[in-house]
mmCIF file of the C-alpha atoms, coordinates in Angstrom:
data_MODEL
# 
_entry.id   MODEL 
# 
loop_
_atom_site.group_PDB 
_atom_site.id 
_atom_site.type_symbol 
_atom_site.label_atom_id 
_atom_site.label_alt_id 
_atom_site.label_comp_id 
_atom_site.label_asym_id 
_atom_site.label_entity_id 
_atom_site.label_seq_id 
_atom_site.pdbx_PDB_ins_code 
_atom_site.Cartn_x 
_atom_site.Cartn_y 
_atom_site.Cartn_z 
_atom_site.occupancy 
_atom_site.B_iso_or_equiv 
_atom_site.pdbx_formal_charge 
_atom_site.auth_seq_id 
_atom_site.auth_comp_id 
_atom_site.auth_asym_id 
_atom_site.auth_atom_id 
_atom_site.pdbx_PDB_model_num 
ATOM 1   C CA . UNK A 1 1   ? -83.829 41.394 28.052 1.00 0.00 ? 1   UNK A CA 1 
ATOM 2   C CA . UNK A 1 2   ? -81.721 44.438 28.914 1.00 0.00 ? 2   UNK A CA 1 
ATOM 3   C CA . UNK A 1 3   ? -78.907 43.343 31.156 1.00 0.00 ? 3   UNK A CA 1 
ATOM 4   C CA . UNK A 1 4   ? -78.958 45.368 34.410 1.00 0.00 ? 4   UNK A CA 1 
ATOM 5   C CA . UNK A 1 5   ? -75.610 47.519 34.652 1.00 0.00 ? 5   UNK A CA 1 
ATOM 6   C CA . UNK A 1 6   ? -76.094 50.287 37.625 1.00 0.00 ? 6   UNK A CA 1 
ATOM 7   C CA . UNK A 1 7   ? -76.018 49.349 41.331 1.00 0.00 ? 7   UNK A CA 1 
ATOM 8   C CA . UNK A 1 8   ? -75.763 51.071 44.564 1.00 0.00 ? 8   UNK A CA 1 
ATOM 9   C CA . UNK A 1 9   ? -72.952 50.709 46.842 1.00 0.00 ? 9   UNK A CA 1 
ATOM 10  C CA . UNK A 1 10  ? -71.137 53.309 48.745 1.00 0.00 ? 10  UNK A CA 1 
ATOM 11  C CA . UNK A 1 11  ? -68.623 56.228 48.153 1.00 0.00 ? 11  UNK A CA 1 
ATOM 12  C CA . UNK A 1 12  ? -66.318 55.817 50.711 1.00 0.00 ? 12  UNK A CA 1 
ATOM 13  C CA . UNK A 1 13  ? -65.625 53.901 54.193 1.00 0.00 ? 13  UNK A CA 1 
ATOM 14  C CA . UNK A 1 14  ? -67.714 54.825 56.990 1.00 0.00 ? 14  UNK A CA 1 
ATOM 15  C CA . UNK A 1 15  ? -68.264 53.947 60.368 1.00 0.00 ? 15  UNK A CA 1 
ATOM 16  C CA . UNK A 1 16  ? -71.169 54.122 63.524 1.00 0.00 ? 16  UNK A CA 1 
ATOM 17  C CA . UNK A 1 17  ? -70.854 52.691 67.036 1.00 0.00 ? 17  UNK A CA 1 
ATOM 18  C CA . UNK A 1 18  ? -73.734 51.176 69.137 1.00 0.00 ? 18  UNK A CA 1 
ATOM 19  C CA . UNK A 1 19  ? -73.737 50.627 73.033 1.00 0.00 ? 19  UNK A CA 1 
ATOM 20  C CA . UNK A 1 20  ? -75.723 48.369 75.359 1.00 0.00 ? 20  UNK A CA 1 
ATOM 21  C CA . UNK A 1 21  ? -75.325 46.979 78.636 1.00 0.00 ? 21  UNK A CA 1 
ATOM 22  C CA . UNK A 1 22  ? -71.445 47.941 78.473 1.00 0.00 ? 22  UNK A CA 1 
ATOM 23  C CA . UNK A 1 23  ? -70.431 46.568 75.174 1.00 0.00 ? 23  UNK A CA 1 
ATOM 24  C CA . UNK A 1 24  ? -69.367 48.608 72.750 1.00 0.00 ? 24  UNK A CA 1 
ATOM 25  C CA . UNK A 1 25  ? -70.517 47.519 68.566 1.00 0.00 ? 25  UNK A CA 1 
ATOM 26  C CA . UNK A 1 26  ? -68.374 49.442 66.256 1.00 0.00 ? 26  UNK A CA 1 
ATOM 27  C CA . UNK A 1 27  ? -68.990 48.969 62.430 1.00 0.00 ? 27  UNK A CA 1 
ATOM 28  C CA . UNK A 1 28  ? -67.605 49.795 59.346 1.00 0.00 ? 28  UNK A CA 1 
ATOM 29  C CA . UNK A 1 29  ? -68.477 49.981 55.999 1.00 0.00 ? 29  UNK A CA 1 
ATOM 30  C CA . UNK A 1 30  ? -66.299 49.880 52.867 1.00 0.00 ? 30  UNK A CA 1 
ATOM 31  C CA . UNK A 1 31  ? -66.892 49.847 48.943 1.00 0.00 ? 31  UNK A CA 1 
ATOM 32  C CA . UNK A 1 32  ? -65.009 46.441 47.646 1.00 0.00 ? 32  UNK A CA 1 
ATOM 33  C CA . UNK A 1 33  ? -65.090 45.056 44.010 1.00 0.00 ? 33  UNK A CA 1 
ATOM 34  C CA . UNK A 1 34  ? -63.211 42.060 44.649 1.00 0.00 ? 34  UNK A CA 1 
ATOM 35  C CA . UNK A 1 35  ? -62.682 39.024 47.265 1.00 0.00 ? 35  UNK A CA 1 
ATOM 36  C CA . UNK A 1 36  ? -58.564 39.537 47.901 1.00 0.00 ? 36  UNK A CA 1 
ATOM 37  C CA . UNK A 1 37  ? -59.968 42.698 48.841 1.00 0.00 ? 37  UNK A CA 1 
ATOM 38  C CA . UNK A 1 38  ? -62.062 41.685 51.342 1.00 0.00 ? 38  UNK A CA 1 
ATOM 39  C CA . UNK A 1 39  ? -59.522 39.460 52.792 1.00 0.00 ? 39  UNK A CA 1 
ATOM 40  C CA . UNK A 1 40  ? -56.942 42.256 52.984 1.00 0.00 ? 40  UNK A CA 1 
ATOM 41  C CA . UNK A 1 41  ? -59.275 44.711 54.611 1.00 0.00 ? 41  UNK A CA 1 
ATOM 42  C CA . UNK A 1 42  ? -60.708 42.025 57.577 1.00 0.00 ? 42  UNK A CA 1 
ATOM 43  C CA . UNK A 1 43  ? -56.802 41.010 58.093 1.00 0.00 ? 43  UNK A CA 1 
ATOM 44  C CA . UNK A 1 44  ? -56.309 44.763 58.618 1.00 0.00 ? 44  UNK A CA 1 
ATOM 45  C CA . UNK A 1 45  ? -59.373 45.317 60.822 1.00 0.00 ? 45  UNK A CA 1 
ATOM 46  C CA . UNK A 1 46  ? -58.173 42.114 63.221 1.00 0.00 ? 46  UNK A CA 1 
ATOM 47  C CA . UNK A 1 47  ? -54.805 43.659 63.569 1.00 0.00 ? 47  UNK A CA 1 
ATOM 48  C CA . UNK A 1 48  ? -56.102 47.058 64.530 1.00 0.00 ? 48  UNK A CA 1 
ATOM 49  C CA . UNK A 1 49  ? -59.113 45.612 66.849 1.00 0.00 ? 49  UNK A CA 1 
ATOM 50  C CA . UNK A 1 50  ? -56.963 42.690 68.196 1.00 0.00 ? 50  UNK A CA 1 
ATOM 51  C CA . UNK A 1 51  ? -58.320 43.173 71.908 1.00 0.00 ? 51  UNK A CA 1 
ATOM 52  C CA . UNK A 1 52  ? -62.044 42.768 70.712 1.00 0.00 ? 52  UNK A CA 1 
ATOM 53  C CA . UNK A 1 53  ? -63.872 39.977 71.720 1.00 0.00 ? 53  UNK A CA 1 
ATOM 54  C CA . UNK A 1 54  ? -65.346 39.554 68.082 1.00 0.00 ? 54  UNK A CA 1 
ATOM 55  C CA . UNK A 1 55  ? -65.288 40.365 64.707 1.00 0.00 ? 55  UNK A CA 1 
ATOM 56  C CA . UNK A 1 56  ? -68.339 39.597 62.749 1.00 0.00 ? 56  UNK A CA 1 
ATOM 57  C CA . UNK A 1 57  ? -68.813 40.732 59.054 1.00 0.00 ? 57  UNK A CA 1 
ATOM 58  C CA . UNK A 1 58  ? -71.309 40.504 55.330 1.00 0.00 ? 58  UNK A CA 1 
ATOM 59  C CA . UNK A 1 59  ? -70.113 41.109 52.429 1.00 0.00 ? 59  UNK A CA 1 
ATOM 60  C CA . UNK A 1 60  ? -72.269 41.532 48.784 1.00 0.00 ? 60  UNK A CA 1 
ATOM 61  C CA . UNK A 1 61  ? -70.191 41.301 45.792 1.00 0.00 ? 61  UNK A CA 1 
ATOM 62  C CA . UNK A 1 62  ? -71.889 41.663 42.135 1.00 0.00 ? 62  UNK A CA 1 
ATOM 63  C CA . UNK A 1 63  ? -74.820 42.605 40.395 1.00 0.00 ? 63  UNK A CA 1 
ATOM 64  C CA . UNK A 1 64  ? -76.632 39.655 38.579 1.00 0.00 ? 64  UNK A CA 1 
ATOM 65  C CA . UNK A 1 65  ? -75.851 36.617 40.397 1.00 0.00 ? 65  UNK A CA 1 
ATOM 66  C CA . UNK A 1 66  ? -74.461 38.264 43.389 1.00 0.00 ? 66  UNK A CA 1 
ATOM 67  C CA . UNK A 1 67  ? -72.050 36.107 45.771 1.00 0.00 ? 67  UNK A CA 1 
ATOM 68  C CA . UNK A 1 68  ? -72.065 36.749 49.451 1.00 0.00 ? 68  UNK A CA 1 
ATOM 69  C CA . UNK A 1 69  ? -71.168 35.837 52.888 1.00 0.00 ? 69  UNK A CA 1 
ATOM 70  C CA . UNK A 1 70  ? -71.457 36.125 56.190 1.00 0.00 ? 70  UNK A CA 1 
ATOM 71  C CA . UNK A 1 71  ? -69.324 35.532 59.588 1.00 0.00 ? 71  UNK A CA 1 
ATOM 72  C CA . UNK A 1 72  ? -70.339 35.226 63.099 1.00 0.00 ? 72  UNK A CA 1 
ATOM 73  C CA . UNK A 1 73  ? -67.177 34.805 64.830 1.00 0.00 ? 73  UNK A CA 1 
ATOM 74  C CA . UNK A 1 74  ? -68.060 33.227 67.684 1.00 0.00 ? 74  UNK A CA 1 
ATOM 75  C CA . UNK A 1 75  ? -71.358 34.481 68.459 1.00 0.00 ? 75  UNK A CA 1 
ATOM 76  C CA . UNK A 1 76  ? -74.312 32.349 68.561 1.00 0.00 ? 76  UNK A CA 1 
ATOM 77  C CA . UNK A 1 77  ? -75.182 31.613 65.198 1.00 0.00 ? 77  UNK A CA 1 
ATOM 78  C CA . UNK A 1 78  ? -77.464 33.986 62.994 1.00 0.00 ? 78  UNK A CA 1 
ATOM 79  C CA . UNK A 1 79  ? -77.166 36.234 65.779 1.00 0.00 ? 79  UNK A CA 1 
ATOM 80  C CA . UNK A 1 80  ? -74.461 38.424 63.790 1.00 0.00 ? 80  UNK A CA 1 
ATOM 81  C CA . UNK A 1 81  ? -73.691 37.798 60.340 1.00 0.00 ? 81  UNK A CA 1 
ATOM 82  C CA . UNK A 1 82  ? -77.006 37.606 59.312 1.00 0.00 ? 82  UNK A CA 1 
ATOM 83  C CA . UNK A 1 83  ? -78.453 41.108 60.939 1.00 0.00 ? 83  UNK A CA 1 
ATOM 84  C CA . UNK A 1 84  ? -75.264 42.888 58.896 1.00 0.00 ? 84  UNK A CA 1 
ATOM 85  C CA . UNK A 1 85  ? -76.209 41.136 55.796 1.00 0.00 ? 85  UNK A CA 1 
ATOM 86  C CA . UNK A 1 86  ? -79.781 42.093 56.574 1.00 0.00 ? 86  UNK A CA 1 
ATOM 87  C CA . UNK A 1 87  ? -79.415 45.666 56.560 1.00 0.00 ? 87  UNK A CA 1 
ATOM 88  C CA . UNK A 1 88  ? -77.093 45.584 53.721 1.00 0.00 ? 88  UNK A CA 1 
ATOM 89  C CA . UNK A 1 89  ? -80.011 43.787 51.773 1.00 0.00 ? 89  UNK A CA 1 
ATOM 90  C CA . UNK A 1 90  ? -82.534 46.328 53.090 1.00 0.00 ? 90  UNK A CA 1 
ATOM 91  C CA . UNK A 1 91  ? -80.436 49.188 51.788 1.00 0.00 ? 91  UNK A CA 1 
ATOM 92  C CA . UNK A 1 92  ? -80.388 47.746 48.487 1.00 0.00 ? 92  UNK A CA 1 
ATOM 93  C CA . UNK A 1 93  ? -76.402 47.829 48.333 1.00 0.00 ? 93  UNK A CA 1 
ATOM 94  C CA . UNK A 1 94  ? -73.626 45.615 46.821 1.00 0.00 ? 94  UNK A CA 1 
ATOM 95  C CA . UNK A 1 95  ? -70.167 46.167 46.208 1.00 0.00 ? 95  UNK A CA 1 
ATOM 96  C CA . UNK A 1 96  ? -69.829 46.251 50.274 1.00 0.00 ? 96  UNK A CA 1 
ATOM 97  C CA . UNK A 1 97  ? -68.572 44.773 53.148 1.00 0.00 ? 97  UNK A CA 1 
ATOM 98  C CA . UNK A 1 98  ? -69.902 45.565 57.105 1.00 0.00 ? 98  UNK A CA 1 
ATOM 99  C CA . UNK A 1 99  ? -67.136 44.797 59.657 1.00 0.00 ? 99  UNK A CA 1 
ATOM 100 C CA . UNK A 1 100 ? -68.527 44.753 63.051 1.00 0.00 ? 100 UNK A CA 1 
ATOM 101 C CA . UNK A 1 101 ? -66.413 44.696 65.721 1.00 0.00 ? 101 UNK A CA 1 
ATOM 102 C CA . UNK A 1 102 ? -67.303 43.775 69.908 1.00 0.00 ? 102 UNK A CA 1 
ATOM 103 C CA . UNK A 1 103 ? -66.108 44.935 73.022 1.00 0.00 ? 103 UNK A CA 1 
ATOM 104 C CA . UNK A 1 104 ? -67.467 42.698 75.058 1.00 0.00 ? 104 UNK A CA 1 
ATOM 105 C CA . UNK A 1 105 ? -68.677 44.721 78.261 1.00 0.00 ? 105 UNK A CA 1 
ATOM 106 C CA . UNK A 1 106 ? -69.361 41.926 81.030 1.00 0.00 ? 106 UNK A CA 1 
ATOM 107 C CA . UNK A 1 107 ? -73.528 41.691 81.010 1.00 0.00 ? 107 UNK A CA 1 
ATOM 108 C CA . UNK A 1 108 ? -74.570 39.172 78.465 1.00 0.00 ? 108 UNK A CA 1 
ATOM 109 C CA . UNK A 1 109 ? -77.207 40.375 75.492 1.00 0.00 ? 109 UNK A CA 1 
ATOM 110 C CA . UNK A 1 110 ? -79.171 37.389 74.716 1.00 0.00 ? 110 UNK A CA 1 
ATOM 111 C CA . UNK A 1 111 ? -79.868 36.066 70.655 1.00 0.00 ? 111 UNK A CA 1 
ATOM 112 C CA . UNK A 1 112 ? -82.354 39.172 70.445 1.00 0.00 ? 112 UNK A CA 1 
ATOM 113 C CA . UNK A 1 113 ? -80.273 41.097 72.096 1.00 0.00 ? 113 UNK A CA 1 
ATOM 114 C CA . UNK A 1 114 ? -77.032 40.442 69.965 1.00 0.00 ? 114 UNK A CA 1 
ATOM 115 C CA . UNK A 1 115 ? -79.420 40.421 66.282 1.00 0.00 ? 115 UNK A CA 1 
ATOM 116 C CA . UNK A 1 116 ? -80.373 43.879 67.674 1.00 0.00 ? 116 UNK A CA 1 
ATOM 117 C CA . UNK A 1 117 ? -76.559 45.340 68.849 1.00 0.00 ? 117 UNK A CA 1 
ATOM 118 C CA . UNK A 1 118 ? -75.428 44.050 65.037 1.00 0.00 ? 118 UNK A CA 1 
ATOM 119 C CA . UNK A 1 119 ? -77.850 45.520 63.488 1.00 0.00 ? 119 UNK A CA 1 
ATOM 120 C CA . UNK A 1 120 ? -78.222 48.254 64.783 1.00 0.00 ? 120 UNK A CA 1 
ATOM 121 C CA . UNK A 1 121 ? -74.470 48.917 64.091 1.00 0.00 ? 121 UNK A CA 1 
ATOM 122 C CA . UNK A 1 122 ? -74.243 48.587 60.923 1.00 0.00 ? 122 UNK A CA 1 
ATOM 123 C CA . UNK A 1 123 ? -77.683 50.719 60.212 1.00 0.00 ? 123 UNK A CA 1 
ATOM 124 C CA . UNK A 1 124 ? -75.295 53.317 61.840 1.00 0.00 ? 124 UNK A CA 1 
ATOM 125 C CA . UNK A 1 125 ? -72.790 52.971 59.951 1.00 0.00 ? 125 UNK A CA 1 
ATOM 126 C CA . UNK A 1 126 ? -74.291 52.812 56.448 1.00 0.00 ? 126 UNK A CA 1 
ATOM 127 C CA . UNK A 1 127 ? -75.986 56.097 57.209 1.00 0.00 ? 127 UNK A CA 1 
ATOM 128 C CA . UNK A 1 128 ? -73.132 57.946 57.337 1.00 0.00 ? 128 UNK A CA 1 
ATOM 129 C CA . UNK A 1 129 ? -71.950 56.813 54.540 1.00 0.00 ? 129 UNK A CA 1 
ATOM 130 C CA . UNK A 1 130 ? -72.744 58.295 51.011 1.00 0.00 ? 130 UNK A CA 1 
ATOM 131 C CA . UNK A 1 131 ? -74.857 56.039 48.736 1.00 0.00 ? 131 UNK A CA 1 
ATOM 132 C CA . UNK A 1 132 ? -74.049 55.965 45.027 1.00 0.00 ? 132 UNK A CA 1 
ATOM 133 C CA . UNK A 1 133 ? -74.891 54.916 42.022 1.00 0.00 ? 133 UNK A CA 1 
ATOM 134 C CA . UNK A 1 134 ? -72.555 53.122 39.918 1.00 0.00 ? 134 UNK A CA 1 
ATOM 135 C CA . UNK A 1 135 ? -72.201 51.900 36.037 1.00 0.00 ? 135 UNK A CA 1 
ATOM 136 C CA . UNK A 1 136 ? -71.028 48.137 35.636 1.00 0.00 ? 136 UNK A CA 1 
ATOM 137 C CA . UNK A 1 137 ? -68.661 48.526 32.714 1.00 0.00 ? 137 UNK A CA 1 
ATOM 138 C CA . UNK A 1 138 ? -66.854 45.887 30.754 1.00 0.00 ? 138 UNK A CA 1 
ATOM 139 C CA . UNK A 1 139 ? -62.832 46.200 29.877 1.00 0.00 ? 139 UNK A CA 1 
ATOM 140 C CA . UNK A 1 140 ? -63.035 45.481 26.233 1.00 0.00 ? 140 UNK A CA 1 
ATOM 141 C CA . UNK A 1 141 ? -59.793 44.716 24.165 1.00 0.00 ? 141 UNK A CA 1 
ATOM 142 C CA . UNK A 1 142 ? -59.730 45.294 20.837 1.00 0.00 ? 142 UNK A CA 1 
ATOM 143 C CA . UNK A 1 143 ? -56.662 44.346 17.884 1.00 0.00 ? 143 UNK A CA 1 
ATOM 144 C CA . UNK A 1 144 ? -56.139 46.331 14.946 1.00 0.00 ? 144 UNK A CA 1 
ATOM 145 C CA . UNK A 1 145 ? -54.155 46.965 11.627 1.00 0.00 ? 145 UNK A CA 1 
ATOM 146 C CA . UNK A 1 146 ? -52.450 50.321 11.969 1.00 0.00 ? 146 UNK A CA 1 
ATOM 147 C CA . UNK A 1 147 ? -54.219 51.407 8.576  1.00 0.00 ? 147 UNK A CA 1 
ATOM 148 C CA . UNK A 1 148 ? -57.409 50.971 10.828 1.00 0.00 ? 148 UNK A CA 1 
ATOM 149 C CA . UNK A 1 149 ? -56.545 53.027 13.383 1.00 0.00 ? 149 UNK A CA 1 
ATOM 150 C CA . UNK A 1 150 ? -57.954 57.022 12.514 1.00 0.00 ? 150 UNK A CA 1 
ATOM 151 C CA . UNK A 1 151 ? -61.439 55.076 11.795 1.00 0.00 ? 151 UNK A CA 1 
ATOM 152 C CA . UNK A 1 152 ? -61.310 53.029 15.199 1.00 0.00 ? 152 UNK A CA 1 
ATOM 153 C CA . UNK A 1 153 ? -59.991 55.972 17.194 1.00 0.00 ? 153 UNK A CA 1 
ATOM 154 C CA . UNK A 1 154 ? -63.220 58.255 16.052 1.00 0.00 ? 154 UNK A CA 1 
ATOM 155 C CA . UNK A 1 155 ? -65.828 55.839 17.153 1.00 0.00 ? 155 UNK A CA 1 
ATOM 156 C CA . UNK A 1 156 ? -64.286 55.307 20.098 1.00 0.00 ? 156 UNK A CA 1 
ATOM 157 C CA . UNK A 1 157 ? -64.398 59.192 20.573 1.00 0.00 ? 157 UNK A CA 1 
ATOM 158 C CA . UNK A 1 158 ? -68.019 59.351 19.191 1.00 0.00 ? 158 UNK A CA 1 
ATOM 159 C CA . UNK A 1 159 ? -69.017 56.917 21.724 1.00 0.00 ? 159 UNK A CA 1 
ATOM 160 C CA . UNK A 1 160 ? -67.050 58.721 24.542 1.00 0.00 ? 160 UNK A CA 1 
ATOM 161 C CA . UNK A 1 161 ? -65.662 55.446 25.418 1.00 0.00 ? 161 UNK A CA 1 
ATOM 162 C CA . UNK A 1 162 ? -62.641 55.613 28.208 1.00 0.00 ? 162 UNK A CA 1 
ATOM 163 C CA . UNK A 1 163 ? -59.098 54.138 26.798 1.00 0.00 ? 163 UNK A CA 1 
ATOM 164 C CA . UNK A 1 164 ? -57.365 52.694 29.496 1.00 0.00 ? 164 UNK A CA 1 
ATOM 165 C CA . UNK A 1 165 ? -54.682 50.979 27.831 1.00 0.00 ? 165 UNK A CA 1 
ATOM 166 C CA . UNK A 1 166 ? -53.518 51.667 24.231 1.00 0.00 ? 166 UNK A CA 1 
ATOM 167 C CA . UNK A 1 167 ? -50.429 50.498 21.690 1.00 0.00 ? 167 UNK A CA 1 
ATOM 168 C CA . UNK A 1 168 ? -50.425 51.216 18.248 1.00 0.00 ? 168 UNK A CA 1 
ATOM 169 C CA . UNK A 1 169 ? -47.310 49.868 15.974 1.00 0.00 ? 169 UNK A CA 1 
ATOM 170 C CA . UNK A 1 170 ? -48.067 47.324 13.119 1.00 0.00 ? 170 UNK A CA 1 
ATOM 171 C CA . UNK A 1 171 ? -50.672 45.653 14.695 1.00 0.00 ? 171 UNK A CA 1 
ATOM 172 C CA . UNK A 1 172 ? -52.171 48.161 17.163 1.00 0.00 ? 172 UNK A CA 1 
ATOM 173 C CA . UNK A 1 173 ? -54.652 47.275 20.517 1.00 0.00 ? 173 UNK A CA 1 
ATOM 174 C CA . UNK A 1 174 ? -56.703 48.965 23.025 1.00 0.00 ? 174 UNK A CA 1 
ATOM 175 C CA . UNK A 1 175 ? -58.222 48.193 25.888 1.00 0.00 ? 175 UNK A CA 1 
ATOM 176 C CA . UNK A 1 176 ? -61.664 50.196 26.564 1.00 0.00 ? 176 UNK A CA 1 
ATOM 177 C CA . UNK A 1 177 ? -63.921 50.662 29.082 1.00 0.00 ? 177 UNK A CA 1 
ATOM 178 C CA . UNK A 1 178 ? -68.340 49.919 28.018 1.00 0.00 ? 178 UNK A CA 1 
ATOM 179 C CA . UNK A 1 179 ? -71.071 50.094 29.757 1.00 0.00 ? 179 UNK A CA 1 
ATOM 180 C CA . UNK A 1 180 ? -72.733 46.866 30.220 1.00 0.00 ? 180 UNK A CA 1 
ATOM 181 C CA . UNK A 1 181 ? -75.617 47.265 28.550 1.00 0.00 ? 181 UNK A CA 1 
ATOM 182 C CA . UNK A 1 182 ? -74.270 48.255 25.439 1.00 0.00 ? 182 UNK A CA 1 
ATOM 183 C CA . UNK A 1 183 ? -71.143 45.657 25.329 1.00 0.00 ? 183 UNK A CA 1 
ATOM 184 C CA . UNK A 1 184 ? -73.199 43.612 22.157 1.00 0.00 ? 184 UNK A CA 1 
ATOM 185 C CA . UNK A 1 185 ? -73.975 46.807 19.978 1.00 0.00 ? 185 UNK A CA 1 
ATOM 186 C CA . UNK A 1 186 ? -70.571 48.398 20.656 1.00 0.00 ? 186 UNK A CA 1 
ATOM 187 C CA . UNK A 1 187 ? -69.287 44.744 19.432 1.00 0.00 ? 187 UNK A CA 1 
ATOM 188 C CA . UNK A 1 188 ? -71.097 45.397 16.328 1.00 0.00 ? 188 UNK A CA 1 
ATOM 189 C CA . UNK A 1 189 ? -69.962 48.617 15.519 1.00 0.00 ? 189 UNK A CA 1 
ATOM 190 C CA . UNK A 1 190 ? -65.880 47.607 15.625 1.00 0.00 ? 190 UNK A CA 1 
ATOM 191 C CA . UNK A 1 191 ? -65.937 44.111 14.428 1.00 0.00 ? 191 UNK A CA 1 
ATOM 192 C CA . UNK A 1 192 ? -67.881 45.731 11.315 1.00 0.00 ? 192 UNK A CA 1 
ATOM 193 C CA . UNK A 1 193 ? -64.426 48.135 10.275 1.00 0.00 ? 193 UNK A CA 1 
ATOM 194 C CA . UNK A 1 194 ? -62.537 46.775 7.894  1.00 0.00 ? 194 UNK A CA 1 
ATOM 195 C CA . UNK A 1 195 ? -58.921 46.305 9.802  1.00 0.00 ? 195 UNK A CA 1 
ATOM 196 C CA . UNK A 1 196 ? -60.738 45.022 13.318 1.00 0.00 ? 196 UNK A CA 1 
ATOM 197 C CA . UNK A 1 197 ? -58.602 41.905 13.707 1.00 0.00 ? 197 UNK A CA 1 
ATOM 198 C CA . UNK A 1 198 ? -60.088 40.452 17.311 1.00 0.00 ? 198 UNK A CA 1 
ATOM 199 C CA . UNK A 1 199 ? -62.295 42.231 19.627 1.00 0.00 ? 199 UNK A CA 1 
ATOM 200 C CA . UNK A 1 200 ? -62.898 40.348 23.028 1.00 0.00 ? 200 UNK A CA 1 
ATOM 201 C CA . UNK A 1 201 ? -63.629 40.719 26.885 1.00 0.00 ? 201 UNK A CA 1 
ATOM 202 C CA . UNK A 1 202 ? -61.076 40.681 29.449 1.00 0.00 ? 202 UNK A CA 1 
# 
């Protein structure tokens, strides 16, 4: 079974607003890979939107066994977390989080009237927003003799695979960026040169 390793998420933040009956829905949409970013990013949106009444979010982190979550912030539950999530589902994205923030305007919406304002906002803001496709890639580190090195540093070049971190003295290591899918052959290939002393995922 091939492992799946692409996934659509977004480029770059967006927003989109939404109005009824005085209150004001204002959404936004960022790319995330990672929970303390999450955190960091809602701390930042409560400090800018302090005034709001609430501030209701989704996120969808991962590809295979995806983790999630959703906040309603005071409103009636279901009637806000869940619509954001929705739409995020519908889209087909991950990688994402949906902020949505109220201004409460005085008339109250109802539960089908609040699913719809949340909703409706974050529809808004996805489509502004540019969907992408993305690889899931693997940091792979691998530990070398120096003698090893000229035969290690070709297939990494054959294989176009990106370095992101290198040191070569005695015993020599690099760090390298795969594409999921091909994580067990690419194993193969370097734990088969004579030299290879570890090879492992980070």
């Amino acid at each position: 079974m091939v492992a799946v390793d692409t996934y659509l998420t977004i480029a770059h933040p967006s927003e989109g607003v939404y109005k009824e009956k005085g209150s004001r829905f204002i959404a936004f949409a960022f790319p995330v890979s990672q929970e303390d970013e999450i955190k960091e990013l809602l701390a930042s949106i409560r400090k800018d939107h302090f005034s709001a009444r609430h501030c209701c979010y989704a996120w969808n982190l991962g590809v295979e066994n995806a983790r999630f979550r959703m906040n309603d912030d005071g409103e009636p539950q279901g009637t806000a977390g869940r619509p954001i999530y929705g739409q995020i589902q519908s889209f087909g994205l991950t990688n994402i989080m949906v902020v949505v923030v109220r201004y409460f305007g005085g008339t109250l919406l109802g539960v089908a009237g609040l699913i719809r304002a949340y909703k409706q906002a974050t529809i808004e803001a996805i489509a502004n927003a540019e969907i992408v496709t993305r690889i899931v890639e693997l940091k792979v580190e691998v530990e070398f003799e120096y003698l090893a090195m000229n035969s290690l540093m070709q297939l990494i070049k054959d294989e176009q695979l990106e370095i992101i971190t290198s040191r070569f003295d005695l015993q020599c290591s690099v760090t390298i960026s795969v594409r999921l899918a091909r994580v067990n052959e690419i194993f193969t290939r370097i734990t088969s040169k004579d030299g290879v002393l570890q090879c492992k995922i980070l």
